[in-house]
C-alpha positions as CSV (number, residue, x, y, z in Angstrom):
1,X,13.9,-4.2,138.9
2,X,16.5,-2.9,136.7
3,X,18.8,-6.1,137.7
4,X,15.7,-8.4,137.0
5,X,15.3,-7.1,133.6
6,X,18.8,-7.6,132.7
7,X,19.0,-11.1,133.7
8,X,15.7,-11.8,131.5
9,X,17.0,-10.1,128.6
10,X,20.4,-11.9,129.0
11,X,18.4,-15.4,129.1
12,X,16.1,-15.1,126.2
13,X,19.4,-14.3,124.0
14,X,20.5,-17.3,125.4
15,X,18.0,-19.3,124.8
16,X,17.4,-18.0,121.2
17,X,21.5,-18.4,120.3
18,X,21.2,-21.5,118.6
19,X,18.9,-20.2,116.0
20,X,21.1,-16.6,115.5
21,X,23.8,-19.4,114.7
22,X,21.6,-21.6,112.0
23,X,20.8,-18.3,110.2
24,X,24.5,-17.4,110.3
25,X,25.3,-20.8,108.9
26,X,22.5,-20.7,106.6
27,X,23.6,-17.0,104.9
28,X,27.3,-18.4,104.9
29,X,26.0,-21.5,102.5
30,X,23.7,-19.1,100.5
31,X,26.9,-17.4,100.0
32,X,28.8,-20.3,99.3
33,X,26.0,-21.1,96.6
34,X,26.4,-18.0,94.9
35,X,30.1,-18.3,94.9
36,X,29.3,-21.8,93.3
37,X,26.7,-19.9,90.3
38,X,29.6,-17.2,89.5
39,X,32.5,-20.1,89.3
40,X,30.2,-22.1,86.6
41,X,29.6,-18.6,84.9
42,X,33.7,-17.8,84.2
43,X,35.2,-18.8,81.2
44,X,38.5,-20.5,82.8
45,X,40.4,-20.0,79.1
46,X,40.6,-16.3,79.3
47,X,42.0,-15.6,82.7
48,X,43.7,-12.6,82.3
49,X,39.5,-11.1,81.2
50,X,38.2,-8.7,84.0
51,X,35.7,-9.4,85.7
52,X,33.6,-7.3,88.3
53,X,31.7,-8.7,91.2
54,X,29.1,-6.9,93.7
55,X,29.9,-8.3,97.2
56,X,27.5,-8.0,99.9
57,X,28.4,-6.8,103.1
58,X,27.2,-8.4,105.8
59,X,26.5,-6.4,109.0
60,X,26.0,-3.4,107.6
61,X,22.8,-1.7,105.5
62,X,24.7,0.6,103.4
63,X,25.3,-1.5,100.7
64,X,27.2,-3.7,98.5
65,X,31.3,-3.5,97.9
66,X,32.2,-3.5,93.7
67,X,35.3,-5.9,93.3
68,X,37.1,-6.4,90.2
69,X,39.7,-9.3,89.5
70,X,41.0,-11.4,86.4
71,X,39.6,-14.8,86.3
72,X,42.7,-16.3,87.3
73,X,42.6,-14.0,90.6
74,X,39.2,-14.7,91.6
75,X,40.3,-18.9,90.8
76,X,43.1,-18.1,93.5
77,X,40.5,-16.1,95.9
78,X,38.1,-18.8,95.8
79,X,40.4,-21.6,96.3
80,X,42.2,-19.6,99.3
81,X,38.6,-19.3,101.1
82,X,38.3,-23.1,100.3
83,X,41.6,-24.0,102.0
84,X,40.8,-21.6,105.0
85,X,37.1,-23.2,105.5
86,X,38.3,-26.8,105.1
87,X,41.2,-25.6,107.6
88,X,38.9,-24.3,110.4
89,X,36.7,-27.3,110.0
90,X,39.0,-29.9,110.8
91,X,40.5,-27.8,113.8
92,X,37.0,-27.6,115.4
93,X,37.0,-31.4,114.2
94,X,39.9,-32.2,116.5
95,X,39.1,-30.2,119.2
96,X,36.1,-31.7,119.8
């Protein structure tokens, strides 16, 4: 009984993995638009002003993680993450 149950469980999170992995995708671009809102926002001029940003913290419920950066830094952060998505994008590009 025990054994049947597993196997159930085990095949209705299988079945249900491609929509876990559209809602992933979909926070990661809801993210990415937010990103986006805060880039417009800084004033590119004065990048040695501080600014502070609340970043969520996905996978957990105990809240948000305070960052502060110059405007130049968070430039450099932003355009790091950039690289490193368009990076992993063309990888899983050729290795399909």
């Amino acid at each position: 009984m025990k054994h049947t149950c597993s196997i159930l469980i085990f095949a209705v999170i299988f079945a249900f993995q491609p929509l876990f992995a559209k809602a992933a995708g979909a926070r990661a671009k809801q993210q990415e638009a937010v990103n986006a809102q805060h880039a417009e926002k800084e004033d590119v001029g004065t990048s040695d002003r501080v600014i502070c940003r609340s970043i969520e913290q996905i996978g957990t419920r105990l809240g948000n993680k305070r960052v502060c950066a110059t405007a130049a830094q968070w430039a450099a952060m932003r355009a790091e993450e950039r690289a490193g998505l368009e990076r992993i994008q063309t990888q899983n590009y050729k290795n399909n």
